[in-house]
N, C-alpha and C positions, 0 to 999 in steps of 0.2 A: 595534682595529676596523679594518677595511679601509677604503681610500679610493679614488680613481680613479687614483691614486700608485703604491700599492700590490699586486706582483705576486701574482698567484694561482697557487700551484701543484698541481695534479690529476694525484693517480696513477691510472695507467692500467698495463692489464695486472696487479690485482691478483693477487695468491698469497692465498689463502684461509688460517688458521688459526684453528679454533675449539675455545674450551672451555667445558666446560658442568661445573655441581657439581651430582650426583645428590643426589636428598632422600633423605634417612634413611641416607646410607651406611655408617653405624655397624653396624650391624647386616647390612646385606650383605657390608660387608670382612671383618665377623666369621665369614661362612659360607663366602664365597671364598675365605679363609686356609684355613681348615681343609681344605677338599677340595681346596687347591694343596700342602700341606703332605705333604698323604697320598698324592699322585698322585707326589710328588717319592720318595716310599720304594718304591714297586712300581713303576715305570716308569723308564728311564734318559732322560737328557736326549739330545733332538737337538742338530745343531749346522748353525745357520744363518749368522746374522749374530752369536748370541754369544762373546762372549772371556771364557771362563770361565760360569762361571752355570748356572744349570737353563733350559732351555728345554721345553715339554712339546710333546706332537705336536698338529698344528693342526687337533684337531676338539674340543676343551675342550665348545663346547655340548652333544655327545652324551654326554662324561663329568663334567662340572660339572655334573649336577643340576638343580635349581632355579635358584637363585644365577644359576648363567651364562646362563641361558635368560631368567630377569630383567635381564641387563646387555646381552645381546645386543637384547635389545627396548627397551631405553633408545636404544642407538645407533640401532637402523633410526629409533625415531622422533625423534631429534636429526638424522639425513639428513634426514629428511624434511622436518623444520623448515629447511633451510638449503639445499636441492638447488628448482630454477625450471626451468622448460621455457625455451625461447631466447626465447619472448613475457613472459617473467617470472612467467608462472603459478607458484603456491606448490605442495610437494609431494604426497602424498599424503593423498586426503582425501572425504568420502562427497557434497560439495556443490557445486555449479558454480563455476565458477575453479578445479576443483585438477583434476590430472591424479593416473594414478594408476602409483605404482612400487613392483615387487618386489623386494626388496633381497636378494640370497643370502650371509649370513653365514658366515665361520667366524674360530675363535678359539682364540687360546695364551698360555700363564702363563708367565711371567720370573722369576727367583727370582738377584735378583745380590746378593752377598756382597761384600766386601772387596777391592778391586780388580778387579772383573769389570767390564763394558761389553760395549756392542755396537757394533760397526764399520758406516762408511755403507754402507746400501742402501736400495732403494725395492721398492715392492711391485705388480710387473707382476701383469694380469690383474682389478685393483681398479678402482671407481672412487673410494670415500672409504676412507680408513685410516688408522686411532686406536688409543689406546692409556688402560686406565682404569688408576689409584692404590689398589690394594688398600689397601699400604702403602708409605711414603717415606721409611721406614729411618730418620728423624728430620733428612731432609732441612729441612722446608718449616720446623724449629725454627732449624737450623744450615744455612745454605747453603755452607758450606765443604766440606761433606759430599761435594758436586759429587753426580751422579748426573743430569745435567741432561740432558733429550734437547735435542739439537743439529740446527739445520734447515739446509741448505747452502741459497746463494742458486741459484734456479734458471737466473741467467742464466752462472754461472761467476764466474771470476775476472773478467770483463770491464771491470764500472763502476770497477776501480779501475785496471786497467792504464796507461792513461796518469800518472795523478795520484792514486798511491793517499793521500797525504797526506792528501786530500779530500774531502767529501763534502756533502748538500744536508741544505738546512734544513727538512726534514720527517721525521715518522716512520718511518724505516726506513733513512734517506737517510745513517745513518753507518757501519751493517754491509754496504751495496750491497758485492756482490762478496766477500763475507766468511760468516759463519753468524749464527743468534738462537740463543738457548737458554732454554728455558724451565723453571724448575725443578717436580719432582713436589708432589703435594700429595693426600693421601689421599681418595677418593671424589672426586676431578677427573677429566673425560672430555677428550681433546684429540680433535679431527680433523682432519682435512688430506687434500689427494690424493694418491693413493699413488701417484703420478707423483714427488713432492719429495723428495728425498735428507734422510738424517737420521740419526745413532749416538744413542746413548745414554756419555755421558761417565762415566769410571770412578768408580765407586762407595767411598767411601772409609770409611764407616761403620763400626760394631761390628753393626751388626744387619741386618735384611733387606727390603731393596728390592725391591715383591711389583708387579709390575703383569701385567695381561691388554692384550696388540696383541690387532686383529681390522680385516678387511674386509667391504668392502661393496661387491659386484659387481651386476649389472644381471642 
């Protein structure tokens, strides 16, 4: 318990990360496999940020079907739920207190194999940018597997430069100036600003690490 002893420390300048588990995602990983599986045989991968891997081209909503157009509308309404006007007004919504935002989507499928990854970048042009868990290669069983997306601090190497021995006694206060990594986990939505730096760490599995990135522009 605190006391009038007892210092308080308040982070400020948060970095937003959120994750959300979609209901029933058994059944939509099962339909987004398949039409990521199929798009990987008639279509050649681009190459973005992947090292190795399938990448598909970044309009998945118009060839994904159903499925995608159900996950893309998962996200806009997980923005919606966590995005505030600067008076804190809540997002999008038909009743007084919400403002209201059009989110312009689009989206692409990741197919990483056995030592594949993806190198840091970020995603100009977005304002929120996520990433969903088709499949986790049997990561979230075995975390040795790695395959973890990796988030760079956004303030740099800085909080540790003088004293990197060091760090503060609050949550986040021992990676300052270093990365998080968060491991996949099947029908898991992550979102973040697509301002923040982040790879994906090499995939070391026998089977296949299936996820959909996507943005969310104004």
């Amino acid at each position: 318990m605190s006391s009038p002893n007892t210092p308080e420390i308040i982070p400020i300048f948060p970095t937003p990360l959120v994750t959300f588990d979609v209901a029933d995602s058994a059944a939509l990983n099962a339909d987004l496999r398949r039409v990521i599986l199929q798009r990987e045989l008639t279509h050649p991968s681009t190459q973005h940020s992947n090292l190795g891997g399938y990448q598909s081209s970044w309009d998945m909503d118009r060839w994904g079907g159903a499925p995608a157009v159900k996950l893309l509308a998962v996200a806009r309404n997980v923005a919606n739920r966590i995005t505030t006007d600067r008076k804190g007004a809540a997002g999008s919504g038909p009743h007084p207190g919400f403002f209201a935002i059009t989110w312009h989507g689009n989206m692409w499928a990741n197919i990483n194999r056995s030592g594949h990854a993806n190198e840091f970048h970020s995603h100009p042009g977005a304002y929120w940018s996520g990433v969903y868990y088709v499949d986790d290669g049997g990561i979230a069983e075995d975390p040795s597997l790695g395959g973890e997306i990796e988030f760079m601090d956004p303030r740099g190497a800085l909080p540790a430069m003088n004293a990197p021995h060091l760090g503060v006694a609050m949550p986040g206060g021992l990676t300052a100036g270093a990365t998080e990594r968060l491991s996949p986990r099947a029908g898991r939505m992550v979102l973040f600003p697509s301002w923040l730096m982040h790879q994906v760490r090499p995939y070391r599995g026998s089977a296949e690490r299936i996820s959909i990135a996507f943005n969310l522009s104004l």
